[in-house]
C-alpha positions as CSV (number, residue, x, y, z in Angstrom):
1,X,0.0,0.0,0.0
2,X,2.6,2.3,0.8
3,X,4.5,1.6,-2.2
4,X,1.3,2.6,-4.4
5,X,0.8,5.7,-2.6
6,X,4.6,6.5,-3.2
7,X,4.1,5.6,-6.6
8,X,1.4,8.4,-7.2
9,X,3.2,10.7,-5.5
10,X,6.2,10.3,-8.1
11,X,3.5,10.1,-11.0
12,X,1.6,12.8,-9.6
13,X,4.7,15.0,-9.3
14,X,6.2,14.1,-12.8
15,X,2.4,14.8,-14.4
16,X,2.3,18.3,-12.7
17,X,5.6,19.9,-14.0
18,X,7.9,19.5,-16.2
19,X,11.2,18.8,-15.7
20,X,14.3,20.9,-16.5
21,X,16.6,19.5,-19.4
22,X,19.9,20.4,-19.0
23,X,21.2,21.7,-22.4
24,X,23.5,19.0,-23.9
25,X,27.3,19.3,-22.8
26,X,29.7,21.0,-26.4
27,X,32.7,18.9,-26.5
28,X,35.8,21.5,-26.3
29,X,37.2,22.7,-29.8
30,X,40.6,23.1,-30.1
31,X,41.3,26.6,-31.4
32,X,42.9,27.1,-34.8
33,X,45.1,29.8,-35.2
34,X,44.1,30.8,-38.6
35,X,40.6,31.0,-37.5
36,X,38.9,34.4,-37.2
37,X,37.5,35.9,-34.0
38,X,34.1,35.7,-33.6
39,X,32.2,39.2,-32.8
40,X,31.5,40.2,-29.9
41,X,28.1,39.4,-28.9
42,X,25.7,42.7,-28.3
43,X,22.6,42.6,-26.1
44,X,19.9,44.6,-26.5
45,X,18.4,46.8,-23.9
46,X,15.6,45.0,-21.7
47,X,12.3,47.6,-21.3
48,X,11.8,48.4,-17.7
49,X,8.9,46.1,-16.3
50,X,5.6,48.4,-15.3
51,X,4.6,48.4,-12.3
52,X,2.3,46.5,-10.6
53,X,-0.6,48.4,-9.5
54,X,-2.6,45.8,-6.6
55,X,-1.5,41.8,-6.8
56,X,-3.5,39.2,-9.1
57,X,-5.8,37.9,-7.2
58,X,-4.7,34.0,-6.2
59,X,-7.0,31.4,-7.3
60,X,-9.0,29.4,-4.7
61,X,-6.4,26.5,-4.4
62,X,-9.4,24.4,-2.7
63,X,-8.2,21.2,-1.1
64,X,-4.7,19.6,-2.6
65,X,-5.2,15.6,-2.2
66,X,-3.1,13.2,-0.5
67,X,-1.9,10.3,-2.5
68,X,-3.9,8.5,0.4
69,X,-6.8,10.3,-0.8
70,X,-6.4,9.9,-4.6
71,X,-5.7,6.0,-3.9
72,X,-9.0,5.8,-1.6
73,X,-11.2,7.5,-4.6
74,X,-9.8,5.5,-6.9
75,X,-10.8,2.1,-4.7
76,X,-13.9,3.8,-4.2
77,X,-15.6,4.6,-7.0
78,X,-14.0,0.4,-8.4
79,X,-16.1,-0.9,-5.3
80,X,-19.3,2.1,-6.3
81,X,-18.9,0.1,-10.2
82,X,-18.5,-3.2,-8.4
83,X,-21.8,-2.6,-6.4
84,X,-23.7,-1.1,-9.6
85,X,-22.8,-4.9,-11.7
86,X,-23.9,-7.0,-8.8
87,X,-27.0,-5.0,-8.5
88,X,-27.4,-5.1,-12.4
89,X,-27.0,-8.5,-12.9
90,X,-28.4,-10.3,-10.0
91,X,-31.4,-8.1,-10.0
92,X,-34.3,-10.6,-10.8
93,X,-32.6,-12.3,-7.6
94,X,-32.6,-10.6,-4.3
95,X,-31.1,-12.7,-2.0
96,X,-28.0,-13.8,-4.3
97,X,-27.6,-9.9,-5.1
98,X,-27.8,-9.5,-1.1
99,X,-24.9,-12.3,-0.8
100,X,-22.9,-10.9,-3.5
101,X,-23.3,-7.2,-2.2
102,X,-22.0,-8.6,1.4
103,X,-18.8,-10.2,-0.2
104,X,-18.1,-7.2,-1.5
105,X,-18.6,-5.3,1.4
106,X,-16.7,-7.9,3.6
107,X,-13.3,-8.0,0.6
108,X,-13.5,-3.7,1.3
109,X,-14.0,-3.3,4.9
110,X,-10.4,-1.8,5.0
111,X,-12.0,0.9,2.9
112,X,-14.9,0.8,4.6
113,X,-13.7,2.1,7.8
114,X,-11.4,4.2,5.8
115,X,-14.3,6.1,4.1
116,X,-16.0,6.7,7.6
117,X,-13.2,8.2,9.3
118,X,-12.7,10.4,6.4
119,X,-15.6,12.6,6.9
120,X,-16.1,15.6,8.5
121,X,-14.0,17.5,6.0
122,X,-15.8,19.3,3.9
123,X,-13.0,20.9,1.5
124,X,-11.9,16.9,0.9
125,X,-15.7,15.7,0.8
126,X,-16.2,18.1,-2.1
127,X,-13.0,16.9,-4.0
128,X,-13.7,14.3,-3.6
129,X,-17.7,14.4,-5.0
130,X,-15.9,16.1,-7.9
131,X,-13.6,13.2,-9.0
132,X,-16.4,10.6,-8.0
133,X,-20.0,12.5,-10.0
134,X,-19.2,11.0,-13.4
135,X,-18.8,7.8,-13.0
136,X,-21.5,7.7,-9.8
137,X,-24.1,8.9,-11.9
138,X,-23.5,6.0,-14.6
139,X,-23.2,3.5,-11.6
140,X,-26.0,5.3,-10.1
141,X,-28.1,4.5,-13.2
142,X,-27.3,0.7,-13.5
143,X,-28.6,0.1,-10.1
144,X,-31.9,1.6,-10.1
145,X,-34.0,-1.2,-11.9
146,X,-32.2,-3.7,-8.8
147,X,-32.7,-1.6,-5.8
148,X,-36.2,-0.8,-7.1
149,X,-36.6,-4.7,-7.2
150,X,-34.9,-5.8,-4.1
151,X,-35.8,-2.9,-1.9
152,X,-37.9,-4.7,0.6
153,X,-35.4,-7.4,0.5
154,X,-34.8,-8.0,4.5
155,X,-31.2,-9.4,3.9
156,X,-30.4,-6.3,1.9
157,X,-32.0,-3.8,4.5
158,X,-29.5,-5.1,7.3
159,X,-27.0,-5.2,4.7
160,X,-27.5,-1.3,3.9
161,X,-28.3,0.1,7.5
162,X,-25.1,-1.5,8.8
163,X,-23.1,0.0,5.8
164,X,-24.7,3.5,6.9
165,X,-23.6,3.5,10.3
């Protein structure tokens, strides 16, 4: 895990700017005698920069993301399109979709947890509803028809109300 996050943190950092290239090293040229001078070089005269009147104003930076966070939206919205094919595909059966949906909840407890004790920042929660609204709309529309099936389903109740809490 830490490796991962240490990877995005390099990828990250290499994405965001580039890097300097060093101009390539001239080998030394012997001089010739016979060879003529070359002219001095002359450098024209710079304007004088204006001055500033007030500063730019400074963009609202908002919240910068951890690689912890970028690695747990990334798991999340897998385990959001994980959720939506269960729910699409076991739909005309409630209480397979209501095992399926509790392996899946059992393989990402870690995240889970994770999730819950990452609220109560509201800068990160709207990052990270930003990265998530795509793809949580199209998972949001695959498990409709199931959830509108399976609501009353008891297994899937317990399963959802202990998820919540």
């Amino acid at each position: 895990m830490r490796s991962l996050a240490a990877l995005l943190v390099l990828l990250a950092g290499c994405a965001s700017r580039p890097s300097p290239v060093a101009p390539p090293a001239r080998a030394p040229t012997a001089a010739r005698p016979d060879a003529p001078k070359p002219a001095p070089m002359v450098m024209a005269a710079e304007p004088a920069p204006e001055p500033a009147t007030a500063p730019a104003p400074q963009p609202d930076v908002g919240y910068v993301p951890t690689a912890a966070d970028q690695v747990f939206a990334h798991r999340m919205l897998d385990v959001i399109d994980e959720i939506a094919a269960v729910m699409e595909h076991r739909q005309d059966d409630c209480d397979r979709m209501a095992a399926d949906l509790e392996l899946v909840a059992q393989r990402n407890q870690d995240l889970i947890v994770a999730g819950k004790q990452m609220k109560g920042n509201p800068a990160r929660d709207k990052w990270f509803q930003q990265q998530a609204m795509g793809r949580l709309e199209k998972a949001l529309g695959r498990m409709m028809a199931g959830f509108q099936k399976c609501q009353n389903n008891a297994r899937l109740q317990a399963l959802f109300r202990k998820l919540g809490s």
